[in-house]
C-alpha positions as CSV (number, residue, x, y, z in Angstrom):
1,X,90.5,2.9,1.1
2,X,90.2,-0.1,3.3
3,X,93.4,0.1,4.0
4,X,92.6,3.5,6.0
5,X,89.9,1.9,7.8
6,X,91.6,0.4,10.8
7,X,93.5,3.4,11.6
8,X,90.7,6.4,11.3
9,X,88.8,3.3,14.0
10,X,91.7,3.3,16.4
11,X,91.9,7.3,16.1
12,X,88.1,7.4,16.8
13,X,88.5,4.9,19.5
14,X,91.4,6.6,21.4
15,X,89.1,10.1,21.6
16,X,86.9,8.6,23.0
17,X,88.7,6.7,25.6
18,X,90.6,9.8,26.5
19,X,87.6,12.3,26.9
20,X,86.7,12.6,30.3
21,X,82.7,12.1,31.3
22,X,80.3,14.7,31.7
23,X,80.0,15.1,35.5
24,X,76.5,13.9,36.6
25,X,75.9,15.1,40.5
26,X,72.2,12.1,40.4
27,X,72.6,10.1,43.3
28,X,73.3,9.8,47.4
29,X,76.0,12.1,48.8
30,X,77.6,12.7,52.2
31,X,78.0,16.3,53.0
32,X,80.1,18.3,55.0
33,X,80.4,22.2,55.5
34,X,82.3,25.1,57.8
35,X,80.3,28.2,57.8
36,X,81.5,30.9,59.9
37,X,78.8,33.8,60.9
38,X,80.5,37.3,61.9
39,X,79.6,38.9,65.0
40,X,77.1,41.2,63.9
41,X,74.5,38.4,63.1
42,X,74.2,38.6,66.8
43,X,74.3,34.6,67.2
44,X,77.3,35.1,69.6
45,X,77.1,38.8,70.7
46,X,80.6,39.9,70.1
47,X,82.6,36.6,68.8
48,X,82.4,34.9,65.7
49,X,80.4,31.5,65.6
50,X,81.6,29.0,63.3
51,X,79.1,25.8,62.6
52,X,80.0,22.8,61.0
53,X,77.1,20.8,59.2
54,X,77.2,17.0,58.1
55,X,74.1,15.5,56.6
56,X,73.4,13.5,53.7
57,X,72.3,15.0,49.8
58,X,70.0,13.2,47.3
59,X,69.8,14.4,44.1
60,X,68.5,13.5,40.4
61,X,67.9,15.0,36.8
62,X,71.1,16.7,34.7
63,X,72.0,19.7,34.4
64,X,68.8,21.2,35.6
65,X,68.4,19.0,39.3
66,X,66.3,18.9,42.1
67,X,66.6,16.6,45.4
68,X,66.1,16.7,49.4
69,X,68.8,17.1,52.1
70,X,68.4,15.4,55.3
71,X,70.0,14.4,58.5
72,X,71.7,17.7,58.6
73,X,73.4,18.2,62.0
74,X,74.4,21.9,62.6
75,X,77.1,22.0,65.8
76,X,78.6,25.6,66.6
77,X,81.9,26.9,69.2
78,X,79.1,28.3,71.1
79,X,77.4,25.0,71.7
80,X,74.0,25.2,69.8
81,X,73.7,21.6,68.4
82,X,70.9,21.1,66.3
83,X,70.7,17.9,64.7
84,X,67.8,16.3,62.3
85,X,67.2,19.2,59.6
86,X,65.7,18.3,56.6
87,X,64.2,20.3,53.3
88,X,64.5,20.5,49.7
89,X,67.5,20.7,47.5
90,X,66.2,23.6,44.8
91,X,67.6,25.7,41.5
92,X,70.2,22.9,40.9
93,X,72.3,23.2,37.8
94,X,75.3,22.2,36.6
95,X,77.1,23.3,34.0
96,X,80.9,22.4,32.8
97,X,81.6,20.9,36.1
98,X,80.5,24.0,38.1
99,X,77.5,23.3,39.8
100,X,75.5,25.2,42.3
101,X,72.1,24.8,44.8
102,X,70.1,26.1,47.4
103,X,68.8,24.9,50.2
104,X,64.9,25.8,50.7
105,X,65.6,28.9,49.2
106,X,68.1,31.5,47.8
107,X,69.1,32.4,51.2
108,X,71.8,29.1,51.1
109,X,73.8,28.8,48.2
110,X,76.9,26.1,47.3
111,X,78.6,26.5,44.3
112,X,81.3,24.8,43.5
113,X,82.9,22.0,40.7
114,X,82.2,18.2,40.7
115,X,85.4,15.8,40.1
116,X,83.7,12.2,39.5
117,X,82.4,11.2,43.1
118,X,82.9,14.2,44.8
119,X,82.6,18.0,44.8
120,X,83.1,21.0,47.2
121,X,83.2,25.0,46.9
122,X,81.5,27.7,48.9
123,X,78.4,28.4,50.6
124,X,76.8,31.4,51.7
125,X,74.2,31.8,54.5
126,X,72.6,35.4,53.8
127,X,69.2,34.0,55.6
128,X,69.9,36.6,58.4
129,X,71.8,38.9,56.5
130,X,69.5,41.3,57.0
131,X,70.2,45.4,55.4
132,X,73.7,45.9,57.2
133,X,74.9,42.7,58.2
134,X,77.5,40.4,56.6
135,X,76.1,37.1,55.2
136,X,77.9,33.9,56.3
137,X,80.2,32.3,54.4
138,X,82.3,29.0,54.3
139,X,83.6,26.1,52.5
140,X,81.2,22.8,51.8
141,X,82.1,19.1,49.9
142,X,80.4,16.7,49.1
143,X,81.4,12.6,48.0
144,X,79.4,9.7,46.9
145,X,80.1,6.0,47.7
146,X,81.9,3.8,50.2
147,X,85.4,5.6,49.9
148,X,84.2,9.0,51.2
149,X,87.1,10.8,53.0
């Protein structure tokens, strides 16, 4: 029986070197997203605007999370710049590597997977979406650390 010992160790040790970490989104991230609004949102009259936001995430808790973004910059094709946004990160949860937020309300949505220090899927912007009108969409990531890319 002893002699079995060392090898049902090793086994147990090997599983757990080889299973991956649950993904944990706590912490400071830099973000970056492309939305593109279609004409009928009457931004641009006729043309489609297309925004990119940077700004920087701060989130805590598990798979239920909660958190503030801030220094969001918004700059569009059609030259509306508005830098400085700030407001809470809400209905956070992540589940299986999937996670998903809102910004201030249900109007913003990311979803999307996390992989270690970063993560990235699709927002929707359906703030102005009002009965008839196409909501925004677009893609958004997100990384944590010095290595950001």
């Amino acid at each position: 029986m002893n002699a079995r010992l060392p090898a049902v160790l090793a086994a147990a040790l090997l599983a757990l070197t080889c299973t991956e970490p649950s993904p944990s989104v706590g912490g400071t991230w830099r973000l970056t997203s492309s939305l593109t609004y279609p004409p009928d949102f009457d931004i641009a009259p006729g043309q489609a605007e297309v925004c990119a936001d940077t700004g920087v995430l701060t989130l805590s808790g598990g798979n239920v999370f909660s958190g503030t973004y801030d220094s969001l910059t918004i700059a569009c094709n059609t030259g509306s710049n508005v830098p400085g946004n700030s407001g809470l990160v809400i209905n956070g949860a992540l589940a299986s590597g999937t996670v998903s937020f809102e910004f201030d309300s249900p109007d913003w949505l990311y979803v999307g997977t996390v992989h270690g220090d970063s993560m990235g899927g699709a927002v929707t912007d359906s703030l102005n979406g009002q009965p008839g009108r196409e909501a925004a969409t677009g893609t958004w990531s997100a990384c944590k650390g010095r290595l950001c890319k």
